[in-house]
C-alpha positions in Angstrom: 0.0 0.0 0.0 1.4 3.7 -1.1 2.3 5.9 2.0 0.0 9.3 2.4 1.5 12.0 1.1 2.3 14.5 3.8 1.2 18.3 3.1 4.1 19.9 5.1 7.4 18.0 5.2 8.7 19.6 8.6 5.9 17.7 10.9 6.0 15.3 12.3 3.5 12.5 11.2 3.3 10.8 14.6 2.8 13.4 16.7 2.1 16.8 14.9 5.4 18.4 16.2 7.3 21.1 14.2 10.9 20.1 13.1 13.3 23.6 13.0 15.1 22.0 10.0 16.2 18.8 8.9 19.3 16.5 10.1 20.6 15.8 6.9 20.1 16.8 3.3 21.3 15.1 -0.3 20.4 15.9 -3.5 18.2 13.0 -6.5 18.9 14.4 -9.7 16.1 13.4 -12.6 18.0 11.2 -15.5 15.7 12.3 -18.1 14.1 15.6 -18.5 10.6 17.2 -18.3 8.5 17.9 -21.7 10.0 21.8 -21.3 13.6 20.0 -21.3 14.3 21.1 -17.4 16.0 19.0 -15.1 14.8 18.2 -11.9 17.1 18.0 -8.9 15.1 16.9 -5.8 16.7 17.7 -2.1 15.6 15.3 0.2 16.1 15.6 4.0 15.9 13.7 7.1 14.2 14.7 10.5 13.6 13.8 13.7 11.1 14.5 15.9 12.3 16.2 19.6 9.4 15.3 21.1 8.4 12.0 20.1 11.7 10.7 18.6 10.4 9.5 15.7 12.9 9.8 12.2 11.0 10.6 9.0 12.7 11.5 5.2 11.2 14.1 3.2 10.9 16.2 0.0 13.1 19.4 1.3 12.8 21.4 -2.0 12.7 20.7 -5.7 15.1 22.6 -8.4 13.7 22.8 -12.0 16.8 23.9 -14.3 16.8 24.4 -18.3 17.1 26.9 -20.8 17.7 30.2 -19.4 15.5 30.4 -16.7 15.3 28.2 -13.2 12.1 27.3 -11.0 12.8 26.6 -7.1 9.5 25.1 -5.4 10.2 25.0 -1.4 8.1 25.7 1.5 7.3 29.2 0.6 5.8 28.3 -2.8 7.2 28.6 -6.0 9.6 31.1 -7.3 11.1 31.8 -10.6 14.9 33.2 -11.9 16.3 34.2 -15.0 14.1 35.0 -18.2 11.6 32.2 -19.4 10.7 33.1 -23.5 7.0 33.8 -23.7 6.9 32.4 -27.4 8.6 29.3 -27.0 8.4 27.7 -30.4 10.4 24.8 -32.1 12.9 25.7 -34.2 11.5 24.4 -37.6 13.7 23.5 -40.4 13.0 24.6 -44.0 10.8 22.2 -46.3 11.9 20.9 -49.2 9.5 19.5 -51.8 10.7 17.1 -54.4 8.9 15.7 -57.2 9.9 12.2 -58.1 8.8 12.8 -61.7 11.8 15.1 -62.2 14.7 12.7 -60.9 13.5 10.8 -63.9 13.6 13.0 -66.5 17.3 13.6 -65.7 18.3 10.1 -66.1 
């Protein structure tokens, strides 16, 4: 059975305690991009309850880098750096059209 997910990473789930900040903290890094080709780095951290005792892991932050611009989503929400394009299109290539009635004729 999947765990609950917890709405605020820095209470306790046993007890309802507020943790200061974590113990430790490490980094998960994405292998393969988002469709916007960012990459994800997680932090991760571990805490542990003063009251209760109890040792918990997780989701610190996540990092959202790519392009020019770079997303941080933490605690206090969601914040944004650099310049994001508004008008973000593919870079198409140019067409070309070939008939294959005219490879022929030059045979």
């Amino acid at each position: 059975m999947p765990k609950k997910k917890q709405s605020e990473p820095d209470v306790c789930p046993n007890c309802g305690t507020k943790v200061d900040k974590p113990i430790k903290t490490w980094n998960l890094v994405s292998p393969l991009p988002d469709a916007y080709g960012r990459i994800t780095i997680t932090v991760m951290g571990s805490y542990e309850c003063p009251h209760c005792g109890h040792r918990w892991r997780a989701v610190v932050s996540k990092i959202r880098a790519g392009g020019s611009a770079v997303e941080v989503e933490g605690k206090k929400g969601v914040k944004k750096f650099g310049e994001e394009k508004k008008d973000q299109k593919n870079e198409e290539g140019e067409i070309i059209e070939l008939d294959l009635g005219d490879l022929d004729e030059e045979e």
